[in-house]
N, C-alpha and C positions, 0 to 999 in steps of 0.2 A: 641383773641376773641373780638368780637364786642361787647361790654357789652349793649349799647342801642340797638342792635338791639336784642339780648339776652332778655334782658329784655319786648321789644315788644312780642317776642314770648312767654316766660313766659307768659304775660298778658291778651296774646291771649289764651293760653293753659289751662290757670287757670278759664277763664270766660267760656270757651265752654267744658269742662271737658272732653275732648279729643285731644289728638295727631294727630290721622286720621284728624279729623274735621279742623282741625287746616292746617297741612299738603294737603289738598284737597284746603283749601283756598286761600295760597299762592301758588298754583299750585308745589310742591316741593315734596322728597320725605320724607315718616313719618319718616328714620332714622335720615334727619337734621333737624327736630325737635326734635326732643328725646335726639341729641348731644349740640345741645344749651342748653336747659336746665339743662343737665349733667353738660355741662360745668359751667355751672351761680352755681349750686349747688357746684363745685368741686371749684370754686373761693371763695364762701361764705363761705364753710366747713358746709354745713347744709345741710338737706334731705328739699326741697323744696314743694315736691309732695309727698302723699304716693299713691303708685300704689297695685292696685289688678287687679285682672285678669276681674273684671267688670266694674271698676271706678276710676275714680280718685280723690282726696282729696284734698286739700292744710294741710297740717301740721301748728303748728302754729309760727312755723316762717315762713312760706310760706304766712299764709294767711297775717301777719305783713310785710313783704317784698312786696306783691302785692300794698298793698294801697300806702306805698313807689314810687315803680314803675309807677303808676299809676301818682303820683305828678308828679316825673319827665320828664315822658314823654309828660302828659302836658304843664309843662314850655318847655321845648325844642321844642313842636311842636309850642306852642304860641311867642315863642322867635323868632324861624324863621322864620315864619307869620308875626311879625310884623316889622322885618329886614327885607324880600324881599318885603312885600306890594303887590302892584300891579305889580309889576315887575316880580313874582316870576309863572310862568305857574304851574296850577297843572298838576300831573302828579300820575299816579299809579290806581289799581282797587277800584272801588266801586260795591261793594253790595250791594241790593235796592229790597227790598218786597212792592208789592203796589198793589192793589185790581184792578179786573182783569178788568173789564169795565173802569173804570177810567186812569186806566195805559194805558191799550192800546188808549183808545180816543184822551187823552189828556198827559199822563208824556212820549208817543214814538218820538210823534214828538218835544217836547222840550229839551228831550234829543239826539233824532237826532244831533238836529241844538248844543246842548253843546258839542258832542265829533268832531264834526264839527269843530268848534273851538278852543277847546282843544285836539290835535293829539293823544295827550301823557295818557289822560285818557281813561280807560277801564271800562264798566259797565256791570254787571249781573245783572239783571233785572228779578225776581221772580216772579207771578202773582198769585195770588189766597186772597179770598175773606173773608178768615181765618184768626183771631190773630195768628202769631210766634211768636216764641223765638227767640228775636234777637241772645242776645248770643249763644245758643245754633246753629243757623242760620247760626253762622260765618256775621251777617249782619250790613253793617254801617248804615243803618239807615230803618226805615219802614214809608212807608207815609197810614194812617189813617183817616176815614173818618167817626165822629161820632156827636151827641148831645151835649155831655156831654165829658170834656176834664179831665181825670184822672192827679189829681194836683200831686201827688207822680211822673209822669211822666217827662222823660227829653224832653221837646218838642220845635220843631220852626213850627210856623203859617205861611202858607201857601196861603191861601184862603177860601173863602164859597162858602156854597151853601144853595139851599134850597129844602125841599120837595114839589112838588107839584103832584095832584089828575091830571089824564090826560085822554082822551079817544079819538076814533075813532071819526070825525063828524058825519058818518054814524051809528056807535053806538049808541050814545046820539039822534040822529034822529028818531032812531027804540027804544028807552028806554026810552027816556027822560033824560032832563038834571038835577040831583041833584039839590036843591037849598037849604037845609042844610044834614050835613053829617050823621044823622041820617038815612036817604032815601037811602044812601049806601046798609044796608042790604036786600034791594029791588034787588039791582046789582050783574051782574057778577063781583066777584072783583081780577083781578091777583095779587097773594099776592108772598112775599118773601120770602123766606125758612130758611133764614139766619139772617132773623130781628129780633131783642129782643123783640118784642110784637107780638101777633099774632092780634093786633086793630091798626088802623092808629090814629096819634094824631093829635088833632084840637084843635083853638080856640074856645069857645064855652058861648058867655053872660061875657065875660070876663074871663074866668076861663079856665084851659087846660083838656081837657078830651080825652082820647081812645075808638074810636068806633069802636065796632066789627064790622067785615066784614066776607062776607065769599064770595065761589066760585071753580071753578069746575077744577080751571089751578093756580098750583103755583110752580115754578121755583127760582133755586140759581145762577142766572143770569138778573143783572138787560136790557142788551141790548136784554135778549130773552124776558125780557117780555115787553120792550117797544115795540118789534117785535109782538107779540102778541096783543098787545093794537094797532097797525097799522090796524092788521088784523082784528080789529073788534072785536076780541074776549073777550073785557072789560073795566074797568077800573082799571085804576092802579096809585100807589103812584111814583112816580120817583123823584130823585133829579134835579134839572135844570141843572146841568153841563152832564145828558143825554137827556133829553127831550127834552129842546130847541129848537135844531135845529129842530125838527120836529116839535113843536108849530111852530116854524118862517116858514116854510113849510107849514102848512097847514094841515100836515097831523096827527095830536092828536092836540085837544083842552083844555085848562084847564078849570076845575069846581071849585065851591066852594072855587078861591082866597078868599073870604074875610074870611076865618075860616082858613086860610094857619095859622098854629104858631108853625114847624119845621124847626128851623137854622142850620142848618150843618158846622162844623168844620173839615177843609183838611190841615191838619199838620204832619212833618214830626217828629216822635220819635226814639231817639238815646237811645243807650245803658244806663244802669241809669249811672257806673261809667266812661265810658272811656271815653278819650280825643278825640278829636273830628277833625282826621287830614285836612290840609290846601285841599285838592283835596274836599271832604266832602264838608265841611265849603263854598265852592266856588261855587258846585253844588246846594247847599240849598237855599243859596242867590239867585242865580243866578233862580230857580222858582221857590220861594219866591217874584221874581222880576216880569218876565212875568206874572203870576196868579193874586199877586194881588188881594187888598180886595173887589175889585170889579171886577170879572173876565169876561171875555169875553162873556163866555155864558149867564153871567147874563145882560149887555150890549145889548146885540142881543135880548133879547123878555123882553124890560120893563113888569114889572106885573100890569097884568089890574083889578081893581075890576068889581063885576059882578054889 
């Protein structure tokens, strides 16, 4: 028996409280799962797992053995990391949740160009605009895109963005241009379905305020409602790593920069306990590096006050 990779599996099987899940993940079938761990349990002389027919458990020398496990395999994965260095190609699957406009715009084509150069890596790539459960996921890492960065979190910094108010020229032509964000609920406003407020946050005499808005189109997709805001159909909040290009275009203008005071944080968060292997680790850096804290999109439409 392979007791490290044993042990991996364990680790896996113990965080995602499934065999299946586990089994799916490694593309294998769920009975060499169930034999690793028999076997890890039949070396240790302990019941590791308790199994029922709904769930699975950790016992407690299971769950004392896990945090165990969990050490060792981070020394070992950091051991060899820092023996091979840059010599060492990753290799093996990544797993990867990442919110569905963003992903597709902007994390397809950088990971294009990364299994491009790395042959031997293999990525799933998840899309949807929803918090997961990594664990439960089977996922190495989830990239997120919020306000406010939850500190209990295992996280790496990625990039920013910002929120900015945008419209059709020919919109603001026929409506008029806001000139503070009160005069919003005069507008059509295409709102987010998925946003934690149902008001947009502004700077406001110093002070941060949430102005309701309201309106007659609101969608869980932020490239249909930039699509939308093309079509004249309003105004809308969007972050610049979608807008942009269509400010730099011409085709949506922004309103109300000087009352802009929503910073966006694009980081990636890893599981809270595991170890974090070398193929991982290499992808993270690796756009962590392109993105940048000044990224591209934001480069292309410096911000104009009005």
């Amino acid at each position: 028996m392979d007791r490290l990779q044993a042990m991996d599996v364990f680790v896996r099987v113990a965080e995602a409280g499934s065999f299946t899940a586990v089994a799916d993940y490694l593309n294998v079938a769920r009975s060499a799962i169930t034999r690793q761990v028999a076997g890890l349990e039949a070396h240790l002389g302990t019941k590791l797992l308790a199994r029922s027919t709904r769930r699975l458990s950790l016992t407690s020398s299971g769950a004392a053995y896990l945090e165990k496990c969990r050490e060792i395999l981070a020394m070992v994965e950091a051991a060899e990391g820092d023996l091979a260095g840059e010599k060492r190609a990753p290799r093996g699957p990544i797993r990867i949740s990442v919110p569905m406009s963003f992903g597709i715009r902007h994390l397809v084509p950088l990971i294009s160009d990364f299994i491009t150069t790395y042959p031997e890596v293999t990525v799933d790539l998840e899309f949807t605009d929803r918090r997961v459960n990594l664990i439960e996921g089977g996922l190495d890492f989830t990239v997120r895109i919020s306000q406010h960065i939850d500190p209990t979190l295992v996280i790496r910094r990625l990039s920013t963005s910002e929120l900015t108010v945008v419209a059709a020229p020919a919109y603001l032509d026929r409506h008029g241009r806001p000139q503070h964000p009160d005069e919003l609920l005069a507008h059509h406003c295409l709102t987010y379905t998925l946003a934690p407020s149902s008001g947009w946050s502004f700077r406001i005499d110093g002070e941060h305020r949430t102005v309701p808005v309201k309106g007659r189109l609101q969608m869980n997709n932020g490239d249909a409602l930039l699509e939308a805001a093309i079509r004249g159909l309003g105004i809308t909040n969007q972050p610049t790593f979608l807008s942009a290009q269509a400010v730099q275009a011409g085709l949506l203008e922004e309103v109300l920069a000087d009352y802009s005071a929503t910073e966006l944080q694009v980081y990636a968060v890893f599981p809270g306990s595991r170890y974090v292997p070398h193929r991982v680790r290499v992808l993270v850096d690796y756009l962590a590096e392109r993105l940048g804290p000044t990224p591209y999109w934001t480069r292309a439409v410096p911000r104009v006050s009005a």
